[in-house]
N, C-alpha and C positions, 0 to 999 in steps of 0.2 A: 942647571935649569930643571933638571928632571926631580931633585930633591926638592926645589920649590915644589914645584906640582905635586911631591908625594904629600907635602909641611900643608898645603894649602887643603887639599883631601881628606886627609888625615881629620883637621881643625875641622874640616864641615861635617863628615862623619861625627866627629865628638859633640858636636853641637846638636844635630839632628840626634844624637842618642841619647842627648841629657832633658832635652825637651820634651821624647819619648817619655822617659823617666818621670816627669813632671805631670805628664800627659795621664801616665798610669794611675797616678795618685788620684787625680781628680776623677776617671773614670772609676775603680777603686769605691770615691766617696761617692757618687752616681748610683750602684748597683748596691753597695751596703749601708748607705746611711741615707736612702732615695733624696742629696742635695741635688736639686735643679739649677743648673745655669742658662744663662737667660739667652744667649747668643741662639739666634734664630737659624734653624736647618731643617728646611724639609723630608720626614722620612720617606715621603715619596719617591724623592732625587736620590736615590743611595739605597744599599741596604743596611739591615740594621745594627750590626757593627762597625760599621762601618760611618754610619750618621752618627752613633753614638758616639764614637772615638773623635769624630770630626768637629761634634761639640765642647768636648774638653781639650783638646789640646794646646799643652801647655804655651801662649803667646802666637795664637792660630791670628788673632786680630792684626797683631803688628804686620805679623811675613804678609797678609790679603793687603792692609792699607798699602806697603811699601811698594807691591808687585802692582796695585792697582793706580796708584799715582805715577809710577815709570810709563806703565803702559797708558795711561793721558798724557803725562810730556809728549809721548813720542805718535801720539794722534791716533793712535789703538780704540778700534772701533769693539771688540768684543773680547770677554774673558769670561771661561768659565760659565760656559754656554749662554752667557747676557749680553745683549747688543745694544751700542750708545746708539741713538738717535741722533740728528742732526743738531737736536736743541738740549744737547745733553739727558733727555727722558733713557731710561732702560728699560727693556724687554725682553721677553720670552720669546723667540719667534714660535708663531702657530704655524703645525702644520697642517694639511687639507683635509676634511672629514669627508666622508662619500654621501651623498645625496640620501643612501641608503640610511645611513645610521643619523643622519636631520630629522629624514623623514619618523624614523622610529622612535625616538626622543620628542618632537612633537605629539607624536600619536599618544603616548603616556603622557602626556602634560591633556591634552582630549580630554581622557577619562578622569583630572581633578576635575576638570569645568562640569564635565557632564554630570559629575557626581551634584557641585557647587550649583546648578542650574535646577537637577530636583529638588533638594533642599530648599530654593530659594534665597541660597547664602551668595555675596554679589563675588567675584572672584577677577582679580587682574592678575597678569604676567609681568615682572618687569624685569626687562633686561637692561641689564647694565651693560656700559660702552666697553671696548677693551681700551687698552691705553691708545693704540695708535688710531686717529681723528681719519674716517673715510674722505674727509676734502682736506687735508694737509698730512699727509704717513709720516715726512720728515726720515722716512727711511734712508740708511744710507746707499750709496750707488752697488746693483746688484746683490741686494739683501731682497728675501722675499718673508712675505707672512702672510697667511691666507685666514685670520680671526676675523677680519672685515666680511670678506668673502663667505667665512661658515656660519656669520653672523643673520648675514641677509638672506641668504639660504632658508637658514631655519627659520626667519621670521616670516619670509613668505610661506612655509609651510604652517606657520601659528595661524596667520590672516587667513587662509585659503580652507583653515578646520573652525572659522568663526570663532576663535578664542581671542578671548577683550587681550591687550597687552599696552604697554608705552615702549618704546623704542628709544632710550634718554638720549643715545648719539642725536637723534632727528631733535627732539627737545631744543638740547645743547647749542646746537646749528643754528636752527629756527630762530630762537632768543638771543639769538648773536657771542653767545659765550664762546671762549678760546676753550676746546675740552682738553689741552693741555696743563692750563689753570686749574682745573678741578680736580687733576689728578698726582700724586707722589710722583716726585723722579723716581726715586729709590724703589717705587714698591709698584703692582700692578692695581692697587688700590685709587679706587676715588679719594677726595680728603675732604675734611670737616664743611667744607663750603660746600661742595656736591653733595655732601647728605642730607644737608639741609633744601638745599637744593629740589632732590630727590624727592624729599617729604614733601613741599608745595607741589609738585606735580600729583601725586599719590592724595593730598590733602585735597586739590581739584574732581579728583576720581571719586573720594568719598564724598564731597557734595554732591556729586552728580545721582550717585546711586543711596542716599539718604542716611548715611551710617552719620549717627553722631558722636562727638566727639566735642572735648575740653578745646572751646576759641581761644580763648585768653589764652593758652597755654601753647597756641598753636603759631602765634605771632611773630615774628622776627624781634619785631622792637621790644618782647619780654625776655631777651638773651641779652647776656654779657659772653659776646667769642673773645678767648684767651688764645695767643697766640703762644706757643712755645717754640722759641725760635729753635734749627738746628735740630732737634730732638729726633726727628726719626729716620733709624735707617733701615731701610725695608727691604722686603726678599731678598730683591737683585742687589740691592747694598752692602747686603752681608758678605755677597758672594765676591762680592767687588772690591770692597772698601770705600773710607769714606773719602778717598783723595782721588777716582775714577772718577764722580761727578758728587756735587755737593750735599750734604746733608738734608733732610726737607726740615718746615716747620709743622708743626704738629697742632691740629685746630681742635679746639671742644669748647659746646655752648656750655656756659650757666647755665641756668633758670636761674630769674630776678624775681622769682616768686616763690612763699613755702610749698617743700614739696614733703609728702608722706609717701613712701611704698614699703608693702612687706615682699618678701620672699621666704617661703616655709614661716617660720617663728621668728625671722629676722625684719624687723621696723627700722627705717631711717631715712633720713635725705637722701635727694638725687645723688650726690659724691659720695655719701657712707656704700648704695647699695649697687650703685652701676659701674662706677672707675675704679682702678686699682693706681691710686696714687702716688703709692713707689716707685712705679713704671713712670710717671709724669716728670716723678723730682730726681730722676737719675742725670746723675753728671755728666756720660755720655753719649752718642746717639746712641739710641737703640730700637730695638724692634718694639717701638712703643704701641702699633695698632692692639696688642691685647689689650691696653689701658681698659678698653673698654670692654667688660666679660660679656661671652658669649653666652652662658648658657643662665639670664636669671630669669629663668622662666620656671611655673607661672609665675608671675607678675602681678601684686594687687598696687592699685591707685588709690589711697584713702582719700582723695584732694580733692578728686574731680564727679561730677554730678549728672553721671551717666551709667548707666549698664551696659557698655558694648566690650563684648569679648572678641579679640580680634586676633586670629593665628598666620602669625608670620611663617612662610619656609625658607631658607635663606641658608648662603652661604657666609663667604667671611664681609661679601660687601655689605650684606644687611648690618654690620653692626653699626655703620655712622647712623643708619636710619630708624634702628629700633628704637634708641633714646624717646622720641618722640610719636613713636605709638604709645610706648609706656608711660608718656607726663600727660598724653590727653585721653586713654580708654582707660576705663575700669579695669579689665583686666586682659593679660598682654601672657600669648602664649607662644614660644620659639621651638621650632625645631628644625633641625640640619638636614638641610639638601643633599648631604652625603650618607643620608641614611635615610634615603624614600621610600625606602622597604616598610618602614613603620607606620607609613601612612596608609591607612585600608578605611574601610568602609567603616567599619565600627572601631576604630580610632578619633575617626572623625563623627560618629554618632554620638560616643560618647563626652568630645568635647564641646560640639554644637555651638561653634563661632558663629557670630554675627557677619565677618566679613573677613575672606582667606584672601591671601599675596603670597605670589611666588616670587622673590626678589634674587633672581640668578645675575650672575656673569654668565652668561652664555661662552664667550672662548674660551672659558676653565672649564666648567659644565661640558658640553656637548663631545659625546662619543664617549664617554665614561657613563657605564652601564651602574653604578652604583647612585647614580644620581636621577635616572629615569626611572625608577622602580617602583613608582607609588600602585598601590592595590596590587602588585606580585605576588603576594603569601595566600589571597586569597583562593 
């Protein structure tokens, strides 16, 4: 009996060493011939040997699918710091932020408005839902997450400094949609319906406050939505596998109309300049939300018959929404909520938008000081 147990040891030893081995290679081709692999890891979650190694290892997918499908057989509500929900959704739980650091993070969001209010440029907040729905959690029994909680928090403190905002959970609610529906299992993401979604809301704001903007362009009925079933598996999916809950489908509109945009010296349609369509036509799930590049900014429209320059701040959920600033303004300007240091006075003097949005996730956002930073350097 004993010699089994050495025979069986032994075997997993030699197999974790050859996988190692494997593993080397690919990291190896990583550092000296900079090949990128696509498998999705946060450097945040890890350090960076650690993330890095974690990305190549040799058949890392199979061992996550295999350990993440047992642990569903067997009604396994969490792995690898992700928790099922009752309706199979996965999650991050949030923990509690202190009143103090809400309070502080709104007061820098203050100083865009109050910047946005002399200029006379119109300016909304828009906070994105977290995944878990304030009137249905779906949590499971003795789980806690306090994102609801730091959410409403900080938005009393947005209303209470008279700064404009939409609150999409209230939206969502209100209009009677399931916000389960709008959002990935697999990923803490809204999905193609919610962005579009999002835009009619944002699209009502810009009526309100006079910014024009490309109609036709703005329509529902001028989209063909392509459904790519299966395609995405998102953050918590990676971590998971795709046999702990099911893969998602993966949404993006057409335009059913010619579109022109450049970027620097580059011209071409909507699909030549804004998707990465290898991401699209991969054979298995993957972390498709890049499909859609984050950073093509500036942005020209040659299509549309307007002058309005409109600067987005945003994290990663702005990208289902940006598509659609960029097919109805002239020109469309991005830049990342993880780098709000860059925003100052004469950053924004010299870009001179028509009309600025802040489009956060607030429970990813709030208490990370790299994200409240706007006007700091001055």
């Amino acid at each position: 009996m004993v010699l089994k147990y050495r025979t069986e040891a032994v075997i997993f030893l030699l197999l974790i060493f050859v996988f190692g081995i494997c593993s080397d290679f690919k990291l190896a081709d990583y550092y000296i011939n900079n090949v990128i692999y696509n498998e999705y890891f946060n450097p945040e979650l890890g350090r960076k040997n650690e993330t890095e190694y974690s990305k190549v290892f040799f058949g890392k997918r199979i061992f996550i699918d295999v350990n993440g499908g047992i642990r569903s057989i067997l009604g396994q509500r969490y792995m690898n710091q992700v928790t099922k929900l009752n309706n199979g959704h996965l999650i991050w739980q949030m923990e509690y932020i202190s009143d103090e650091e809400l309070e502080a993070n709104a007061l820098n969001i203050k100083m865009v408005n109050e910047y946005c209010q002399e200029k006379g440029v119109p300016f909304v907040y828009i906070a994105a839902p977290d995944k878990i729905s304030p009137w249905d959690s779906e949590l499971p029994a003795g789980v806690e997450d306090y994102s609801n909680s730091n959410i409403d928090r900080f938005l009393e403190y947005i209303e209470n400094l008279s700064i404009p905002f939409i609150d999409i959970r209230k939206e969502l609610h209100n209009d009677g949609i399931n916000q389960y529906l709008m959002f990935s299992r697999t990923d803490h993401h809204w999905n193609g319906y919610c962005g579009f979604y999002v835009w009619s809301k944002i699209r009502c704001w810009m009526d309100e406050n006079g910014i024009d903007y490309e109609d036709t362009c703005a329509d529902e009925s001028n989209y063909t939505v392509k459904v790519y079933n299966n395609k995405l598996l998102g953050s918590y999916g990676q971590r998971t596998g795709k046999y702990f809950t099911c893969p998602d489908d993966f949404v993006v509109y057409y335009p059913n109309y010619d579109t022109s945009l450049t970027v620097g010296n580059i011209t071409g349609r909507y699909e030549d300049i804004l998707l990465n369509m290898s991401l699209l036509d991969s054979k298995e799930p993957e972390f498709i939300y890049d499909a859609f590049y984050p950073n093509y900014s500036p942005t020209i429209n040659n299509s549309v018959n307007n002058d309005t320059r409109i600067l987005i701040i945003g994290d990663s959920f702005s990208r289902e929404v940006n598509p659609y600033f960029i097919l109805t303004c002239k020109e469309y300007i991005w830049s990342s909520s993880y780098q709000s240091e860059l925003i100052s006075r004469n950053s924004l003097d010299g870009l001179a938008p028509d009309a600025m949005i802040i489009i956060h996730s607030p429970a990813n956002n709030l208490g990370m000081e790299k994200s409240f930073r706007y006007f700091s350097n001055e």
